[in-house]
MARTI-37636 format. One record per atom (N, C-alpha, C): residue number from 1; atom name; x, y, z. Coordinates in steps of 0.2 Angstrom, whole numbers, plus 2048, in hexadecimal, padded with zeros to 3 digits. Example, Ala and Ser with C-alpha at 12.3 -4.5 7.8 and 13.67 -1.06 7.14 Angstrom:
BEGIN
   num   atome    c1    c2    c3
     1       N   842   7E4   827
     1      CA   83E   7EA   827
     1       C   842   7F0   827
     2       N   840   7F5   823
     2      CA   844   7FB   824
     2       C   840   800   827
//
This chain:
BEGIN
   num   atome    c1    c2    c3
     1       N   AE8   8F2   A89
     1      CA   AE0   8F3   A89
     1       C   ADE   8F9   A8D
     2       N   AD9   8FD   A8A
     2      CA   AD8   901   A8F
     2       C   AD3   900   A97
     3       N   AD2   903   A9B
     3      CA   AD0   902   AA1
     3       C   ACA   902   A9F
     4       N   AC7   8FD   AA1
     4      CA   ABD   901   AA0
     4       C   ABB   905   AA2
     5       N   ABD   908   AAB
     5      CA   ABB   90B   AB0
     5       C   ABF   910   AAD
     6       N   AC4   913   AAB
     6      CA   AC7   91A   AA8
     6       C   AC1   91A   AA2
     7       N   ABC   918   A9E
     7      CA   AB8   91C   A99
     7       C   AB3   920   AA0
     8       N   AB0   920   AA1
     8      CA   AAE   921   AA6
     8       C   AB0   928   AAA
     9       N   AB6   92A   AAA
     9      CA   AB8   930   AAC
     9       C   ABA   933   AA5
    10       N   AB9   93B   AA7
    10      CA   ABC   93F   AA0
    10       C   AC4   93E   A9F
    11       N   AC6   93F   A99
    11      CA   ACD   93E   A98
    11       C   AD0   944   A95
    12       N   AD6   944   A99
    12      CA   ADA   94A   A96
    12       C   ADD   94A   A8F
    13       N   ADC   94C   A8B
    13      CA   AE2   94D   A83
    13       C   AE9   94F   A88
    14       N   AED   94A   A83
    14      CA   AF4   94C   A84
    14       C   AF3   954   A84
    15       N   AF9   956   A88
    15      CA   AFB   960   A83
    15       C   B02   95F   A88
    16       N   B07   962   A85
    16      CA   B0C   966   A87
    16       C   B0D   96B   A85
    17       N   B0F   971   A89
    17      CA   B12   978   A86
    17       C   B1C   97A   A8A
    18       N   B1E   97C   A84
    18      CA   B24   97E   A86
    18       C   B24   983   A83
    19       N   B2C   987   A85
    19      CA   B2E   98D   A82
    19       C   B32   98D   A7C
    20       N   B32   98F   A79
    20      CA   B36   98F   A73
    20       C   B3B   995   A71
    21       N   B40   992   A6F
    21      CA   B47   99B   A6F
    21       C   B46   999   A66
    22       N   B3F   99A   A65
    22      CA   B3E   99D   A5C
    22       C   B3B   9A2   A5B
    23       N   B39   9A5   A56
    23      CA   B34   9A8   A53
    23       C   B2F   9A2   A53
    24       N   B28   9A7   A53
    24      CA   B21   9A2   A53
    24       C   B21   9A0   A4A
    25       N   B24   9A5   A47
    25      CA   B23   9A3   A40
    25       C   B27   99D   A3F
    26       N   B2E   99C   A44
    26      CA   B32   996   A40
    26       C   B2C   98F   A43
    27       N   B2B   991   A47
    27      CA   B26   98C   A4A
    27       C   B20   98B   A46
    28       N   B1C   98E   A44
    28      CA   B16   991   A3E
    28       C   B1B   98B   A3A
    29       N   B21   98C   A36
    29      CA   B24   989   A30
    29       C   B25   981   A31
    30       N   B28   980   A3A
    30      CA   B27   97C   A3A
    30       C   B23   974   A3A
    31       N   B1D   977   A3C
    31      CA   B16   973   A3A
    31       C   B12   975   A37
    32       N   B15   977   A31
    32      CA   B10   97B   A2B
    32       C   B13   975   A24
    33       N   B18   977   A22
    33      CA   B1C   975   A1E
    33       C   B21   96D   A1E
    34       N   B21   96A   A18
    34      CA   B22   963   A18
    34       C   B28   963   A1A
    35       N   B2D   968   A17
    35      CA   B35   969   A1A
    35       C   B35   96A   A22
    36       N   B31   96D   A23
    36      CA   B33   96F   A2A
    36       C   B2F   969   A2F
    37       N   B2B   965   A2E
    37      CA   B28   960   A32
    37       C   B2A   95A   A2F
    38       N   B30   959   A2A
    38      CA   B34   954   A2A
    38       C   B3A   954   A2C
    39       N   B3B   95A   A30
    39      CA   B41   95C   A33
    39       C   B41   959   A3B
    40       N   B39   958   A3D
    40      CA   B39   958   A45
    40       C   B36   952   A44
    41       N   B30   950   A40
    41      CA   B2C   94C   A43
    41       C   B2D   946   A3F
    42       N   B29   946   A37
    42      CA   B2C   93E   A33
    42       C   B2A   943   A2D
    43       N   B2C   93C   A26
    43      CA   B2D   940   A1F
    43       C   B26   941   A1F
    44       N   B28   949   A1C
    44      CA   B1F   94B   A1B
    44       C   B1F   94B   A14
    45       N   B18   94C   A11
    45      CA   B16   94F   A09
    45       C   B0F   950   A0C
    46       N   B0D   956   A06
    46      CA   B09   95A   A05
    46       C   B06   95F   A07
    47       N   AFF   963   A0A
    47      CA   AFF   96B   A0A
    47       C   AFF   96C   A13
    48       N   B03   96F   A16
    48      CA   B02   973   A1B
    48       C   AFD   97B   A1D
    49       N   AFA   979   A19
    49      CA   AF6   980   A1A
    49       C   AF0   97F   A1B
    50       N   AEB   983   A1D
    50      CA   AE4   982   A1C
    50       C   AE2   97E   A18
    51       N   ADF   978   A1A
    51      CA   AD9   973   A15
    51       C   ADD   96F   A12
    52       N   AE4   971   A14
    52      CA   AE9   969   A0F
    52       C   AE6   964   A15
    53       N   AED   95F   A0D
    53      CA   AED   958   A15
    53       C   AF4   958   A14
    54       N   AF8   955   A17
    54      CA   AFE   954   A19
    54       C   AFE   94A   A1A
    55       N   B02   948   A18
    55      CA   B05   93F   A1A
    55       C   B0B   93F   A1C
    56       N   B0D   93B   A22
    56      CA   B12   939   A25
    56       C   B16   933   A24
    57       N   B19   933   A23
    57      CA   B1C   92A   A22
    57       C   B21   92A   A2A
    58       N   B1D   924   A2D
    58      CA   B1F   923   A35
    58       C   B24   91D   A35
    59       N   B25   915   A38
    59      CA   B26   910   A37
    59       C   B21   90C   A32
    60       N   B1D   90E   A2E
    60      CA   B18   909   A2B
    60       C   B17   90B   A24
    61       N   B17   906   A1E
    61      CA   B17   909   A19
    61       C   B11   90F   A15
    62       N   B0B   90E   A1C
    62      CA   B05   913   A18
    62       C   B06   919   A1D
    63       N   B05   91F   A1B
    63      CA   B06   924   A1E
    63       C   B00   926   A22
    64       N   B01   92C   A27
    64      CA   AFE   92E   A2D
    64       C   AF9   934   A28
    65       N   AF6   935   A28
    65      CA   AF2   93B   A22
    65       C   AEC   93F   A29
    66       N   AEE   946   A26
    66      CA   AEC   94B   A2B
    66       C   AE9   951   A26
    67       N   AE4   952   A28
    67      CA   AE0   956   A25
    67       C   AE3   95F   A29
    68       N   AE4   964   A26
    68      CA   AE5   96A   A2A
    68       C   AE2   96E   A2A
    69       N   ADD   96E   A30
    69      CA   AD7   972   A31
    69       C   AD9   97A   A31
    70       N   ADE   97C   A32
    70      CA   AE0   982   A34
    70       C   AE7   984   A34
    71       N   AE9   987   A33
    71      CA   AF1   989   A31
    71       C   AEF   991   A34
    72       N   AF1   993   A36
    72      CA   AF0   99D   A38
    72       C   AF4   99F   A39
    73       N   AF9   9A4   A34
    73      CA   B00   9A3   A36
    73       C   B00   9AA   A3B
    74       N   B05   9AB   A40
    74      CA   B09   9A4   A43
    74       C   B08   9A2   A49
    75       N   B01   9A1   A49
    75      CA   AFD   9A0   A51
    75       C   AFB   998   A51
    76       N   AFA   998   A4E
    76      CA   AF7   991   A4F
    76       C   AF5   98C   A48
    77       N   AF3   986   A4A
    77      CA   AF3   97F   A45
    77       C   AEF   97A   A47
    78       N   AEA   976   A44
    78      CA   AE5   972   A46
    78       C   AE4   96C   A41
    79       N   AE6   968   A43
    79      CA   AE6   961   A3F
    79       C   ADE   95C   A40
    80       N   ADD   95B   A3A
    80      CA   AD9   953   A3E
    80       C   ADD   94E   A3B
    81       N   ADD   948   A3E
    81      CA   AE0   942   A3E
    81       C   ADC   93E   A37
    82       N   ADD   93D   A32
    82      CA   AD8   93B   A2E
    82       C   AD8   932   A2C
    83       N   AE0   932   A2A
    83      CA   AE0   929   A2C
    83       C   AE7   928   A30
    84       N   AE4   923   A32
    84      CA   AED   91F   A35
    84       C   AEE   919   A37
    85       N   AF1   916   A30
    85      CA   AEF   90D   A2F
    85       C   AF1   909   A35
    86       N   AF8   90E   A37
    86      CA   AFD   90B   A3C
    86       C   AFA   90D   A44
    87       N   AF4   911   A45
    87      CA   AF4   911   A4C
    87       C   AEC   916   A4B
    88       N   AE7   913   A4A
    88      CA   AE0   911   A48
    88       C   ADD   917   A4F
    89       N   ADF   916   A51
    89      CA   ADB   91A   A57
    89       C   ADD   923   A59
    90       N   AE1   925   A53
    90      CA   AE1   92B   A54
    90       C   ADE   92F   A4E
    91       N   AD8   92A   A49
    91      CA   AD6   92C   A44
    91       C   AD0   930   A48
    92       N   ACE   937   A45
    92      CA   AC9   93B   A49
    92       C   ACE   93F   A4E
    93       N   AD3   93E   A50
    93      CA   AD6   942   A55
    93       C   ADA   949   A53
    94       N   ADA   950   A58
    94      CA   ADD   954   A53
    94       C   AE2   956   A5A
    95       N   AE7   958   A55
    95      CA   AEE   95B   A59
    95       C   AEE   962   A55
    96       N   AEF   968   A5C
    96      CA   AED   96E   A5A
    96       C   AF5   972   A5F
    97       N   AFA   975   A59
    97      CA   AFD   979   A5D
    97       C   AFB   981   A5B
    98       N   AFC   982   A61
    98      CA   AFD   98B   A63
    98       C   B04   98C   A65
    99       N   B04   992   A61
    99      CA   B0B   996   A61
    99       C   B0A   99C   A64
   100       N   B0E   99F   A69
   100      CA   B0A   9A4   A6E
   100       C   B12   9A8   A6D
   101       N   B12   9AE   A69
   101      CA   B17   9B1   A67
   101       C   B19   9B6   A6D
   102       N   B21   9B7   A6E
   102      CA   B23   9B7   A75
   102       C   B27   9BE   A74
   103       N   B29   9C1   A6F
   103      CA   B2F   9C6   A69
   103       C   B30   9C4   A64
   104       N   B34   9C5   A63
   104      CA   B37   9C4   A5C
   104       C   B3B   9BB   A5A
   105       N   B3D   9BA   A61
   105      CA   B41   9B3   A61
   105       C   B3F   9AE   A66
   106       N   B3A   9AE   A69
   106      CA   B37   9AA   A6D
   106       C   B2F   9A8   A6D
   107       N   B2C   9A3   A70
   107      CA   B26   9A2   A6E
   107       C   B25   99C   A74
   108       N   B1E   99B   A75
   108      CA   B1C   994   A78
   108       C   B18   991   A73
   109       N   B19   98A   A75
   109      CA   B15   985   A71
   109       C   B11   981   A73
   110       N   B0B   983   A74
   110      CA   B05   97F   A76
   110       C   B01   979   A72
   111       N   B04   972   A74
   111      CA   B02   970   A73
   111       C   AFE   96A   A74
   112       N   AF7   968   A71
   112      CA   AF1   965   A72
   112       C   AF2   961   A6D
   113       N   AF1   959   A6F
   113      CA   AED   954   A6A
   113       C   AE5   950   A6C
   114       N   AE2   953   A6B
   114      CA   ADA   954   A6D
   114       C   AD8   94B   A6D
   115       N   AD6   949   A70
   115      CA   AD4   941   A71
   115       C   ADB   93E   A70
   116       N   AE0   940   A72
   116      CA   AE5   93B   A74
   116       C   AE4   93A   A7B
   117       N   AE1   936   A7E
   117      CA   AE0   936   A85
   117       C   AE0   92D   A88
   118       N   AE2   92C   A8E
   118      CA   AE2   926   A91
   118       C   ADC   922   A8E
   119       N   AD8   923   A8D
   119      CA   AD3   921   A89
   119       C   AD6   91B   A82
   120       N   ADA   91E   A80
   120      CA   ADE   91B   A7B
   120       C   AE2   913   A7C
   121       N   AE5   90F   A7A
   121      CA   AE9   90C   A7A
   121       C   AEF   90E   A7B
   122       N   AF0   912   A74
   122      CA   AF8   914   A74
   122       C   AFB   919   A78
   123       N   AF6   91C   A7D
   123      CA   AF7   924   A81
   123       C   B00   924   A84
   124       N   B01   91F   A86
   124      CA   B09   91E   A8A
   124       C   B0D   91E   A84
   125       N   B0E   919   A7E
   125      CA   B12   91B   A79
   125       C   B11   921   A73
   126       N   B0B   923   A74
   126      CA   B0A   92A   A71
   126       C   B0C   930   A75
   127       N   B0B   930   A7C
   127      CA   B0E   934   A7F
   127       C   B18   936   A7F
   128       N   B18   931   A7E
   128      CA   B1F   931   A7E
   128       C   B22   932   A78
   129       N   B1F   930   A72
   129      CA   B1E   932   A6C
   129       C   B1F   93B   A6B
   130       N   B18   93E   A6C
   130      CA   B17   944   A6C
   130       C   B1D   949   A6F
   131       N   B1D   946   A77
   131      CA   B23   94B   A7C
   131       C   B2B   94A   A78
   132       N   B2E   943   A74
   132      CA   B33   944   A71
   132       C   B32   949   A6C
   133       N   B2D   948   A67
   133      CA   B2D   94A   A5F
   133       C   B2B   952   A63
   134       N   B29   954   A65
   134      CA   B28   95D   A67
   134       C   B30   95F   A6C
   135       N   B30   95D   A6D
   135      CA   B39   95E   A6F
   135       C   B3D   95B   A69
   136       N   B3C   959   A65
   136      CA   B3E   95A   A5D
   136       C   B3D   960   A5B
   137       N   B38   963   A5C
   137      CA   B34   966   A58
   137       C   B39   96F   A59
   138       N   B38   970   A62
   138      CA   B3D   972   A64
   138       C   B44   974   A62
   139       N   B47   96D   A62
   139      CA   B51   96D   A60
   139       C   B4D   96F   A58
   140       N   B4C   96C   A55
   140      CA   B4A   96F   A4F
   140       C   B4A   978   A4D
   141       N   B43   979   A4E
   141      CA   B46   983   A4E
   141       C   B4C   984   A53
   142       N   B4F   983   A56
   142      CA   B53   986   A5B
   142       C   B59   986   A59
   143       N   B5A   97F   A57
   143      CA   B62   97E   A53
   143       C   B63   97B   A50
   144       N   B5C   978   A4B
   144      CA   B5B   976   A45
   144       C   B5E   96F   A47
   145       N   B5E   96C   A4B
   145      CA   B5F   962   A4E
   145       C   B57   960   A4F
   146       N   B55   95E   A4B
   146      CA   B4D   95A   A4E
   146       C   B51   954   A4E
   147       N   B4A   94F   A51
   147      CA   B4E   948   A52
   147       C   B46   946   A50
   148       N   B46   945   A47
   148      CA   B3F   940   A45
   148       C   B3F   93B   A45
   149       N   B39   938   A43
   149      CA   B3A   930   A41
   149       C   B40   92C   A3D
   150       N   B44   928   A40
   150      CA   B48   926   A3F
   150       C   B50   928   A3E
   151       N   B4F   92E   A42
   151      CA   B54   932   A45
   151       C   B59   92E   A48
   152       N   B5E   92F   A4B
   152      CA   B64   92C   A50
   152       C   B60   92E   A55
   153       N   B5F   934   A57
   153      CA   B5B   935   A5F
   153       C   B53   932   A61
   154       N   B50   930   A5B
   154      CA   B4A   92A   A5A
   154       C   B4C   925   A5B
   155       N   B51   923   A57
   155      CA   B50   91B   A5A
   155       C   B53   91B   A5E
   156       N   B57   91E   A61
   156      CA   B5C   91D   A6B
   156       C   B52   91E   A6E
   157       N   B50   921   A6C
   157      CA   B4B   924   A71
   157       C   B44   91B   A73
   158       N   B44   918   A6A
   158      CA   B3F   913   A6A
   158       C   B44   90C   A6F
   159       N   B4D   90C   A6C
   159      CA   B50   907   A71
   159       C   B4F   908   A78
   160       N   B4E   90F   A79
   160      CA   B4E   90D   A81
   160       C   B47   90B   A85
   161       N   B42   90F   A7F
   161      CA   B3B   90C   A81
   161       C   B3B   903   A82
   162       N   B3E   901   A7C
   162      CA   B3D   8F9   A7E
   162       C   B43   8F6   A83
   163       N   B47   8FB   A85
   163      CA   B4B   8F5   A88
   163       C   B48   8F7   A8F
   164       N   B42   8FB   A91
   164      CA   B41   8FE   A96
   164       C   B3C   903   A9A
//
């Protein structure tokens, strides 16, 4: 449950930024496209570009559905959260990465999921969520190992949450 006295202060969005040994466009391709965001994060269908939506199929039979506000190749991506049967409180939320291109093989990845904040219920197991799946996202363009959902590196990741 959340704290009461934490609504009462402002709350920070999740964000991490790291560095990435890709091109901004593998990174563009990776959270653009159903192949490349089924590579790192869970099985996708539908449009990564502007104005599409995108579905996720996570542990649950109805999918995570995300509307793409923005696609700008190869700078940036802006998501709203439109439904999410399985974890209701990040309906309205938007996760936004920037690609901050560095040459021709490196890049940083900024990134922001706007009202993911302590505020939330699920902020500790979303957090852990997010920092694994983008360090997928990572092994992913780097040397093509992401670890999605229901990956070997997923479930080591979810066993040792519960055992710990």
């Amino acid at each position: 449950m959340t704290d009461p006295a934490a609504l009462d202060e402002p709350a920070a969005d999740y964000e991490k930024v790291m560095r990435v040994h890709a091109a901004a466009g593998a990174v563009f391709d990776a959270v653009t496209t159903t192949r490349g965001l089924t590579a790192w994060w869970a099985r996708a269908a539908g449009s990564g570009g502007s104005g599409g939506e995108l579905q996720f199929w996570m542990n649950a039979p109805e999918p995570l559905t995300i509307r793409v506000d923005r696609a700008t190749r190869p700078t940036s991506v802006a998501w709203t959260v439109l439904d999410c049967p399985f974890l209701p409180e990040w309906v309205g939320t938007r996760p936004r990465f920037t690609i901050v291109p560095f040459g021709a093989g490196e890049c940083e990845l900024q990134f922001r999921h706007r009202g993911l904040t302590a505020r939330l219920d699920c902020i500790e197991m979303c957090t852990r969520g997010w920092d694994h799946f983008l360090t997928s996202l990572r092994s992913h363009v780097e040397a093509g190992r992401g670890s999605p959902v229901g990956s070997e590196g997923d479930r080591a990741r979810r066993a040792a949450e519960r055992a710990g």
